[in-house]
C-alpha positions, 0 to 999 in steps of 0.5 A, a space after each residue: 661259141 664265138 666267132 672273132 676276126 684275127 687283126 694284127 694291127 689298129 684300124 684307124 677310129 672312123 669317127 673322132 670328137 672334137 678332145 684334146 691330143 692328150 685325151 685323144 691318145 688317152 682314149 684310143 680305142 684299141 678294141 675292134 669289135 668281133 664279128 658277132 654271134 646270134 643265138 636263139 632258142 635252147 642252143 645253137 649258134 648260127 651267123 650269115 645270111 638266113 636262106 630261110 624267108 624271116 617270118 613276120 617282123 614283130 616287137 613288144 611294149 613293156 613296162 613296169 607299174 610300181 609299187 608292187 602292191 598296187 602293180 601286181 595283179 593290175 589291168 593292162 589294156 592296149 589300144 590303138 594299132 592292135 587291141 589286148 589285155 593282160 595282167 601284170 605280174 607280182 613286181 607289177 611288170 607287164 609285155 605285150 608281144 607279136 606287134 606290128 609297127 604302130 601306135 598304141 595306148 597303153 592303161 592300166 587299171 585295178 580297183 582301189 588304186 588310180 595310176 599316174 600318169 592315167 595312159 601313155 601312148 607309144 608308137 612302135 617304129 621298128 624296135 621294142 619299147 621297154 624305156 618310159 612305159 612305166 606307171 605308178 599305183 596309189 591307193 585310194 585314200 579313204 572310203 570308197 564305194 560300189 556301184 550295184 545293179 541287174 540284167 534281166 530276165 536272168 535268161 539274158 543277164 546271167 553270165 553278160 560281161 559288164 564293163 566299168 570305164 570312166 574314173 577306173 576300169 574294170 569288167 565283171 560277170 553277172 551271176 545266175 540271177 542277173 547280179 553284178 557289182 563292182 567295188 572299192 571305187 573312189 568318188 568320181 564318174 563311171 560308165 557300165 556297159 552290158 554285152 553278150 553275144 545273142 542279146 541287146 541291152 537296155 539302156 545300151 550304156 549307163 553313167 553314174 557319179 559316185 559322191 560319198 555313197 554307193 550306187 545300186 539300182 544301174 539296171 539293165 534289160 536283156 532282149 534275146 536278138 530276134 530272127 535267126 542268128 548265125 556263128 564264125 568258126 574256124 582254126 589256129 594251127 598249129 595247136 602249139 600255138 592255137 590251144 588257149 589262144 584268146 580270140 576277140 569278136 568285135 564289130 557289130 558285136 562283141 564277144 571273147 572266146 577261148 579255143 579248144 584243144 584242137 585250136 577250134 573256136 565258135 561264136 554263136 547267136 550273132 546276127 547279120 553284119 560286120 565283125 573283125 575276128 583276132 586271135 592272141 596269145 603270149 608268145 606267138 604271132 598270127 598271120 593274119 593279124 585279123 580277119 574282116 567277117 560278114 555274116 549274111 543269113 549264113 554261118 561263116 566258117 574256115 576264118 583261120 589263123 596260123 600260129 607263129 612262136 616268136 623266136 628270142 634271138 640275141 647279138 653277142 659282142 666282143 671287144 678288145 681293150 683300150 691300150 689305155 686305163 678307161 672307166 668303160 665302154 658304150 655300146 651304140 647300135 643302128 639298123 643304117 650302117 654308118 650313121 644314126 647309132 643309139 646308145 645300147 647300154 644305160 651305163 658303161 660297160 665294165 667288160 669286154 663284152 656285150 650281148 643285145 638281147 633286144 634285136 628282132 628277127 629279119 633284121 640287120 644291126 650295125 654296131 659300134 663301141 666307144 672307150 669312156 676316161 675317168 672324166 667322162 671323155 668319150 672316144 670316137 666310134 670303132 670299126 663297124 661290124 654287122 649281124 643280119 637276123 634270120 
């Protein structure tokens, strides 16, 4: 469905770049853009004013890491204004949705293979980033390496998450007995670091720099935390989107949990101190984002979480044709009505249409379009048009 204005007449162009008369009457732009359309979820077609309160404004980061055999499968791992990991998909694509304005880090990483450039930062400003987060994978050439130790007694180190950063990253879970090993490194500097909830480690962390031969022998001690220990409890409803949430401890120490399928999450054996408690999956936002817990000689329970699924909306875009032969259309967009348009459309558009797949809810776009000739003149702006997105 689309909804369109009836004009009977030009509206004089609002904007016009300094081009010859002849090109400028070659160029008039006779297109006056439709009023636009928004769609979300399966079907529906809704304009005007929401009178529903938006839900929190959220974006996503995304970007691909090629070539596929060296991207697909990667390590992605978010840092800065919000924490994540995720795993590339076969064409070595990646996204991280529901963030909030901020910067981010974002790193991939995969064993066998180093990444140029090694991390990119970002900052999120009101819009998705999907331009220039993108990384390209090369296997390591030649031999490569392990690195191999133990936790014990195997009470404490089996089933301890060990994490390897430095020249690459990776995490790995100890075995039964204690046993852990990462492999196909490359000649450089490494850091492992044990965790696991209820338990110190000695050394807290250890470095080794591999040079032509593998490391064994990165040993650890596990000490079971002595007192008392406590846990933090609570729910993310509703279970569409609490059932396989991840919820990340962090703070006085760290653990990683997955809810049930009521959306209920523990962490057991902690001690007194200050932790921050973040649920995350795909597709969905929390409210709120984190939560700040202080254990005090008392279990911590009722730290919920509301799940909100993020909604795909699209703008759709339609124009009449120049009265005169173009090559094609641009299709610029601003959250400010009148000025500071962005280019929408990488190339120019060869139809008479357009739909802006990457506007987020509670947001008013302005847009307007411009007819390019066959010498790359490009005309002035059309008439602007709005769309507000509940």
């Amino acid at each position: 469905m689309r909804l369109e204005r009836d004009e009977d007449r030009l509206g004089k162009l609002p904007y016009s770049q300094n081009i010859s008369s002849r090109a400028r009457g070659a160029l008039l732009l006779a297109g006056i853009l439709a009023p636009l359309a928004f769609l979300w979820g399966c079907s529906g077609v809704v304009s005007g004013q929401s009178t529903q309160a938006p839900p929190p404004q959220t974006y996503m980061v995304s970007g691909t890491i090629g070539p596929a055999a060296g991207g697909g499968g990667a390590t992605v791992t978010l840092s800065g204004a919000a924490n994540a990991t995720i795993t590339a998909n076969s064409s070595g694509n990646f996204t991280f949705t529901g963030l909030a304005n901020g910067t981010y880090t974002v790193t991939p990483s995969r064993v066998g293979y180093t990444f140029n450039p090694s991390s990119l930062n970002v900052t999120v400003s009101g819009a998705n980033i999907t331009t220039g987060l993108n990384f390209t994978a090369t296997a390591q050439g030649g031999q490569t390496f392990s690195i191999s130790g133990t936790i014990s007694p195997a009470t404490g180190g089996s089933g301890a998450t060990v994490t390897l950063s430095g020249a690459a990253s990776a995490t790995t879970t100890a075995n039964s007995s204690g046993n852990y090993a990462f492999s196909g490194l490359a000649n450089g500097t490494y850091a492992v670091t044990p965790s696991r909830t209820g338990f110190t480690f000695s050394p807290i962390v250890q470095s080794v720099t591999l040079s032509g031969a593998n490391a064994t022998g990165l040993n650890f001690t596990a000490t079971a935390q002595v007192g008392p220990t406590f846990s933090i409890s609570g729910t993310i409803s509703p279970t569409a989107g609490g059932v396989g949430a991840t919820v990340l401890l962090s703070g006085a120490a760290g653990a990683t949990t997955v809810t049930n399928s009521a959306g209920d999450y523990t962490f057991t054996g902690l001690t007194n101190g200050s932790y921050t408690v973040a649920p995350s999956n795909a597709g969905f936002t929390f409210t709120p984002a984190n939560q700040n817990v202080i254990v005090a000689a008392a279990n911590v329970t009722g730290v919920n979480f509301a799940a909100t699924a993020l909604v795909a909306h699209s703008a759709a875009l339609s124009w009449t044709a120049s009265t005169s032969p173009v090559s094609g259309y641009n299709v610029y967009r601003s959250t400010i009505s009148g000025n500071q348009y962005l280019k929408l459309s990488p190339a120019l558009v060869n139809a008479l249409s357009y739909a802006d797949t990457s506007v987020q809810n509670g947001t008013t776009y302005f847009y307007v379009t411009t007819a390019v000739d066959a010498n790359g003149i490009e005309s002035g702006y059309s008439n602007e048009v709005s769309v507000n997105i509940p």
